[in-house]
N, C-alpha and C positions, 0 to 999 in steps of 0.2 A: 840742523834743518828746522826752520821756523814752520810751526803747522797754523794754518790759519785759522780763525774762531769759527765757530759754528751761524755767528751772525754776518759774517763776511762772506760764507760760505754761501748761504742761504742766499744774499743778494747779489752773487756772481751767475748762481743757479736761474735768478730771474730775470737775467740781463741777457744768460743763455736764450731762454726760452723764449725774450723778446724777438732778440735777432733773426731766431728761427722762422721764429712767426712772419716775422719782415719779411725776410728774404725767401722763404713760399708762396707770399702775399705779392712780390714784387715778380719772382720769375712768371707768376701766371698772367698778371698784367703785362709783362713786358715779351714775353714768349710763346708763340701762337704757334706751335707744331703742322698746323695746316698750312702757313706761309709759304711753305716750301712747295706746295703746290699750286699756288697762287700763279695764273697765266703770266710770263713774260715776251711768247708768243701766242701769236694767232694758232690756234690749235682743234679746229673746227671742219666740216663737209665745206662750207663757202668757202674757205677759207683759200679750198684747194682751185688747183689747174682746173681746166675739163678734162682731160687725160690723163691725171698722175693717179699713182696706186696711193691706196686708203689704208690706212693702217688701225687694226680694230682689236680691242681688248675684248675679248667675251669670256661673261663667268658662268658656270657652273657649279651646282651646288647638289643638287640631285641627277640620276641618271635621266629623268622625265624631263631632263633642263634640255637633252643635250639635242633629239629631232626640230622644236621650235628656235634653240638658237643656230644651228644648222639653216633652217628656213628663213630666216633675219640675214643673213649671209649673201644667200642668195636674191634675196633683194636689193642687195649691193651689186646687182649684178656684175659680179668679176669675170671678166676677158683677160686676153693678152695685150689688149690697148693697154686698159685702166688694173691692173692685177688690186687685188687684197693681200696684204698682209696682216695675218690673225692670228693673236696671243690668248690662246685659251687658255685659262685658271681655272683649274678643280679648287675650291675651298672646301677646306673638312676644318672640323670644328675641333680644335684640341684637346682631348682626352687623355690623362693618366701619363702628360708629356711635362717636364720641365721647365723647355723651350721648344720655340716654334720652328719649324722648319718651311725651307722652299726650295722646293724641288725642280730644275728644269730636266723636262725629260728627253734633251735629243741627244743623251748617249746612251740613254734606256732603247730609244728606237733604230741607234745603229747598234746594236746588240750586247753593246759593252758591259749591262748592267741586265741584261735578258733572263740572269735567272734570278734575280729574286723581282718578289710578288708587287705590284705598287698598287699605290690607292686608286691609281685614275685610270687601269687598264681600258673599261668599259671607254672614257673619254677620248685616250690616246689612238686607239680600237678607229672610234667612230670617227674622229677628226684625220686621222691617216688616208681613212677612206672616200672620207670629202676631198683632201688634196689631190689623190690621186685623181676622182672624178672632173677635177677641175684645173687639170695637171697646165702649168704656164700661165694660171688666171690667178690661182692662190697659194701662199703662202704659209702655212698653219703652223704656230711650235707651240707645246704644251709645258702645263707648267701645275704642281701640285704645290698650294699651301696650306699647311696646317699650324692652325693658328689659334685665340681665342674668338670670340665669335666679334664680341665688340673691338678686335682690333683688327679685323677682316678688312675692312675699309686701308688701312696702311698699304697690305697687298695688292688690292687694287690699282689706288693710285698712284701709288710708288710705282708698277708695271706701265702703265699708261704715261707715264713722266719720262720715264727711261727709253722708252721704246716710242715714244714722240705720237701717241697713238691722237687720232682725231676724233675718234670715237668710242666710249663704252656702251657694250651693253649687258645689262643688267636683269634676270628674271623675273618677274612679280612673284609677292612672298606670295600668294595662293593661287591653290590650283581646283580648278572645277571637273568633276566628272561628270560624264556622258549625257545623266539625267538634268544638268544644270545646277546640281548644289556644290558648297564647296566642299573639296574632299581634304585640302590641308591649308593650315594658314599659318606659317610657318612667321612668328617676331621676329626673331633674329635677321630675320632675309630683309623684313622689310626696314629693320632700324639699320641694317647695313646699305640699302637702297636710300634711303636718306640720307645719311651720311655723305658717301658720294657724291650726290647732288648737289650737297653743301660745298664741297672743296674740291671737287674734280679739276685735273686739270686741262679738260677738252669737253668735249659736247655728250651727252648722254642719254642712250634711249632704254626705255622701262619696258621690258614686253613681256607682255600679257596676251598667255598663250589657251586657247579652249581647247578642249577634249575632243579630241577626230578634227582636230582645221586641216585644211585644205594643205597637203604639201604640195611646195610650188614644184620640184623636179620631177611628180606625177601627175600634175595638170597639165592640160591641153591650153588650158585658158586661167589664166590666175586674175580676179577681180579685184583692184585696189584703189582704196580712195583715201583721198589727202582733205582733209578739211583746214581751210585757210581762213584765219580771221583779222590775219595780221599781227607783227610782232616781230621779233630775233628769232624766237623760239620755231613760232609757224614756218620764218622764211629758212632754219635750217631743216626742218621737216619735209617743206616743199624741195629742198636743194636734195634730199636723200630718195624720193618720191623719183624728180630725174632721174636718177641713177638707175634708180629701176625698171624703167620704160626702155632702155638700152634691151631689155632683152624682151623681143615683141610678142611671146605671150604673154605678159602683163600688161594688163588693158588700166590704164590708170581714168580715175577721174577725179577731179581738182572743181571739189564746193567750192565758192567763192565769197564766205557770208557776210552780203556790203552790211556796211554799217548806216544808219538813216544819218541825213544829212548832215542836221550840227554837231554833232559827233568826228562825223569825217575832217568837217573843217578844223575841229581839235584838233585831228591826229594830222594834220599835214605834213608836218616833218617825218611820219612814219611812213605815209602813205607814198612817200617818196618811193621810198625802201622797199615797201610791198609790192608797189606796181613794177619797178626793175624784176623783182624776185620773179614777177607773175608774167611778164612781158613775152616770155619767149617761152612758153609752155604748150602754148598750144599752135606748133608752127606746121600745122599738114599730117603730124605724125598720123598714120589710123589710130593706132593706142592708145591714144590723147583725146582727153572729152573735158571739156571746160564747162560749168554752169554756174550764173550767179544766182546764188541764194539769198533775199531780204528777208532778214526776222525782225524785230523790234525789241523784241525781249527774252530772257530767257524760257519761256514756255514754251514759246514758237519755236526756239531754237530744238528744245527736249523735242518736239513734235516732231522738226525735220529731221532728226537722227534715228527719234523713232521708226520714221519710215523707210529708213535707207538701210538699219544697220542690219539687215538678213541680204541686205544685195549684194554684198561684198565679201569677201574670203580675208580680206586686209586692209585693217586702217592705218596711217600714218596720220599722228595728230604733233600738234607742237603743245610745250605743256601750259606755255604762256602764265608761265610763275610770277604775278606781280603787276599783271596787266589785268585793269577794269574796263568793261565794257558792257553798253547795253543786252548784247547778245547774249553774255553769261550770266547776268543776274540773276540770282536767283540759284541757279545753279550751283555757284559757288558755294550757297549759304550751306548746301543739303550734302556737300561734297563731303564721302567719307574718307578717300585718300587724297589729301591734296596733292603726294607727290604724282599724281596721276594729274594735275589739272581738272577744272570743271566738265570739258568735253573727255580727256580720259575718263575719267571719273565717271560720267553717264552712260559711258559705251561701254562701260566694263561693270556693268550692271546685272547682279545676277537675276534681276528682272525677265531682261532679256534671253529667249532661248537661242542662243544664237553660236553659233562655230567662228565667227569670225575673231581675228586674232587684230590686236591693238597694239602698236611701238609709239611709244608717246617719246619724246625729243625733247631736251634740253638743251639751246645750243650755251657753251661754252662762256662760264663767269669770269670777268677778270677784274682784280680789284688793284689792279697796276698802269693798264692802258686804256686810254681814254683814246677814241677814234671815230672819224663818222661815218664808220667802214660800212658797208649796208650790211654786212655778213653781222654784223649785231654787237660793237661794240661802242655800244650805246652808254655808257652809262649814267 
C-alpha cells in the first residue's frame, strides 16, 4: 500500500477545509429554514367567510399568561354560528433535556395518561374549563413544548402551518404590577415574539395585558376601541374589532385618524382598501360608535390617545410595520418596542396608569403571492 507524503497530505487537508467552507457558505445562501413557512395561502381574519370558524394558536409561557389570553378569545367572540377552534401551547424552556419534546395532551384528558404529572396541568385545567363554558362555540386542544428557548419559535409556527391557523397570539414579554411599574421583562419571550412576526405563517397579535384589566365574562359592559389609520395591518385589526361587537356587551368604538389632505391623495390606492374595511361598521349597530379624528402630526396624535387611553378596558391596534405617515412621526422615532408599532408602543406606556389592555395585529406576510386582495396582500 503506497502512503502518501506528508506534503500531499497537507494539501488534500486544505482542499478539505475549502470545500467545507463552500459548501456551509452555500447551504446558508441557498437554504432559508423559514421558507417553509412562507404563506402559499391566504391565511388571515379577512381572509375568512363572515360565518366560518377561526382557527387560533395561542401561546402560553407563564401561568399569569393564561386569564388575558382566555380574554383575547373571548373577543373573538365564538358562537355556534362562527365557532373557534384554539391550539393552545404551553412552552417551557428546556432544561437538563437532550432533546425536545412535544406533547399533545388529548389523551392526557381522556384519561389514558391521567396519572402521571404534566407540565401544563394549570393550562389544560383552565382551557378545559373555557370549552366547556363555551360548549358548541369553542374548540380547545392543548399542547406542551419543551424546547430551547431560541427555537421556541419552530413550535409555534410549525403548529400554526399544520393546523391552518389564521391567527396567532402571542403574550408581551413584560408584565406590569398593580402600582404600574414593571414586574418582569422576560428576553427570551420578546426575541421569540419577534421572530414569529418575522416568518409566521398567518396574522399575529401581541397582547399586552395590565394588572387587574377588565375581564370581559365579568363585565356588564366591555369598552373597546380600534384605532384606524389605515393599512393591512389596521384593516385586519379593524376585521377582528367586528368580530367582537357580535357579542353586544362590547361597546366598540372605531377612531378614524384622516390623514391631511396631500397625503390622502398619496395613499389613494390604500384608501381604496380602507374605506371598503371602514364601509360597513358602523351600520345601526348600538355597539358601534364611529369618530373621525384629524391630527397632523405625531404630538397631536400622542395627545389624542392620551386622552382616551383610561376610557377604555381594550384596545385593538394594527401594528402598521413599514408604513409612514404624518400621524406617527415622531412617534416612531421614541418607539421602544417596534414589534408593538408606534401606537402600540405609546399606549403601552408605563407612563400611563392605566388597566387597559392592548392586542396589536399583524396581518399575515407573504413573500409568494402578490394580490390586490384588500385583505392586505399588497406587496
Amino acid at each position: 500500500m503506497q502512503v502518501i507524503s506528508a506534503q500531499t497530505y497537507g494539501i488534500l487537508m486544505v482542499f478539505v477545509m475549502i470545500i467545507a467552507s463552500i459548501v456551509q457558505v452555500s447551504v446558508k445562501m441557498l437554504y432559508d429554514p423559514s421558507r417553509k413557512y412562507a404563506g402559499y395561502q391566504r391565511r388571515n381574519i379577512m381572509g375568512l367567510k363572515s360565518y366560518s370558524e377561526l382557527n387560533i394558536v395561542a401561546c402560553i409561557h407563564k401561568p399569569h399568561h393564561i386569564s388575558p389570553i382566555s380574554d383575547s378569545l373571548d373577543l373573538c367572540c365564538p358562537t355556534t354560528e362562527n365557532p373557534i377552534i384554539v391550539d393552545v401551547i404551553h412552552l417551557v424552556e428546556l432544561v437538563g433535556r437532550t432533546l425536545p419534546l412535544f406533547i399533545p395532551h388529548g389523551l392526557q384528558r381522556q384519561g389514558s395518561l391521567g396519572f402521571q404529572k404534566s407540565y401544563s396541568d394549570d393550562v389544560i385545567l383552565a382551557f378545559d374549563v373555557y370549552e366547556h363554558e363555551n360548549e358548541g362555540a369553542a374548540k380547545i386542544h392543548t399542547y406542551t413544548a419543551i424546547s430551547p428557548s431560541n427555537l421556541m419559535y419552530e413550535d409555534v409556527c410549525h403548529l400554526a402551518l399544520d393546523k391552518v391557523a389564521s391567527l396567532i397570539i402571542l403574550p408581551f414579554h413584560q408584565r406590569w404590577s398593580s402600582d404600574g411599574s414593571i414586574e418582569t421583562d422576560d428576553k427570551n419571550i420578546r426575541a421569540l415574539n419577534n421572530k414569529v412576526l418575522e416568518i409566521s405563517p398567518c396574522s399575529v397579535g401581541i397582547l399586552v395585558s395590565r394588572a387587574n384589566n377588565t375581564r370581559i365574562k365579568q363585565s356588564s359592559i366591555v369598552r373597546l376601541a380600534m384605532i384606524f389609520m389605515g393599512g393591512k395591518d389596521d384593516r385586519e385589526a379593524l376585521c377582528l374589532a367586528k368580530r367582537a361587537i357580535r357579542n353586544t356587551r362590547i361597546h366598540l368604538v372605531v377612531y378614524h385618524v384622516v390623514l391631511n389632505v396631500k397625503e390622502q391623495m398619496k395613499r389613494d390606492g390604500e384608501n381604496i382598501h380602507d374605506n371598503a374595511a371602514l364601509r360597513d361598521i358602523d351600520m345601526g349597530m348600538k355597539n358601534v360608535t364611529y369618530q373621525e379624528i384629524k391630527t397632523n402630526d405625531g404630538p397631536e396624535t400622542a395627545s389624542f390617545l392620551g386622552d382616551i387611553v383610561n376610557e377604555h378596558d381594550y384596545f385593538i391596534v394594527g401594528r402598521r410595520h413599514g408604513v409612514n405617515s404624518p400621524q406617527t412621526e415622531g412617534l416612531s422615532d421614541w418607539s421602544e418596542f417596534p414589534e408593538l408599532g408606534a401606537v402600540g408602543d405609546y399606549l403601552a406606556s408605563p407612563d400611563f396608569k392605566t388597566n387597559a389592555s392592548i392586542l396589536v395585529v399583524q396581518q399575515q406576510v407573504s413573500k409568494l403571492l402578490n394580490s390586490t386582495h384588500s385583505g392586505g396582500w399588497l406587496l
